[in-house]
Steps between C-alpha positions, in 0.01 A plus 500: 500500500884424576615650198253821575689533804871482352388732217421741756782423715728574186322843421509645863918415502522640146299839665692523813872419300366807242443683808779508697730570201291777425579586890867464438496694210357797650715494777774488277390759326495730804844406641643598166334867474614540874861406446588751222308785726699737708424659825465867479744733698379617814560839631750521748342833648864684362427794256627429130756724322216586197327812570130626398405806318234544806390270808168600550271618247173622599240520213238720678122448490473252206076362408440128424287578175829636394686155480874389555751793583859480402900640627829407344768515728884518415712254649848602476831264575762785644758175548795463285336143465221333342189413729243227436188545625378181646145567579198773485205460738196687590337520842177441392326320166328885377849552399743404237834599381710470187843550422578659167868452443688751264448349177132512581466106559208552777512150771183450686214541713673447804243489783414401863751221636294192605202599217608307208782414261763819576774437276851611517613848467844395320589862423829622473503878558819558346812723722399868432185367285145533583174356450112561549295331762116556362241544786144394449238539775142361434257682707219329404678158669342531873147530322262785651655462869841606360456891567740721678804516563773245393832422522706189262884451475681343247815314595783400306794287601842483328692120514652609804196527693533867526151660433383869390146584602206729292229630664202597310174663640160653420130561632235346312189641419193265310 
């Protein structure tokens, strides 16, 4: 019966050591990821030197049935000096943006802060260069109660926390 007990005694330390290095391992693990991440730019409310082909694009009466509906915007650099573009975020998940730098190298989705993974923008819009931002809004995204009228901005930030705003609208019919 003694030797029952230390038998079990000897499995249940063996469990809990496995365990807690298991524990360890995973956190670890998660202070490693964290300490190679870097916080994104914020917008310091300051308009950025790049400039837009348009601000606001309206897309008129578009249907659900009919699917996605997309705008490429030019994003010009009028500066004597290179800009990167830090970030690209969307006010709301239905829409999505991608740059599409000269060469045609296209970086992307870049969606709703707060919604998921948004990676870095880490585009440099070369001095007198350009580049396209593409513009995808999902109508179907709100379900049936997404009708009418709506209104979505995209927002992009250069590394000096300078930001350049797009405003995209539409009514939506079923």
């Amino acid at each position: 019966m003694f030797l029952l007990i230390k038998l079990n005694l000897n499995k249940m330390k063996k469990t809990i050591t496995i365990t807690l290095l298991i524990i360890l391992a995973i956190i670890g693990l998660i202070w490693w990821g964290s300490k190679n991440q870097k916080a994104p730019v914020q917008s310091t409310g300051e308009q950025s030197a790049l400039t837009t082909s348009e601000s606001v694009y309206n897309f008129g009466t578009i249907s659900m049935k009919d699917g996605n509906v997309t705008k490429n915007f030019t994003i010009t650099n009028p500066t004597d000096k290179d800009i990167l573009l830090s970030s690209v975020s969307t006010s709301c998940m239905c829409t999505n943006a991608f740059i599409i730098s000269p060469d045609g190298t296209k970086k992307g989705p870049f969606g709703m802060s707060g919604h998921g993974y948004l990676p870095p923008a880490n585009e440099t819009i070369k001095a007198r260069g350009t580049s396209n931002l593409e513009v995808v809004y999902d109508p179907n995204a709100h379900g049936p109660a997404g009708v009418g009228f709506i209104d979505r901005f995209i927002t992009l930030v250069d590394e000096n926390g300078k930001d350049i705003s797009i405003e995209i609208k539409a009514t939506v019919t079923p």
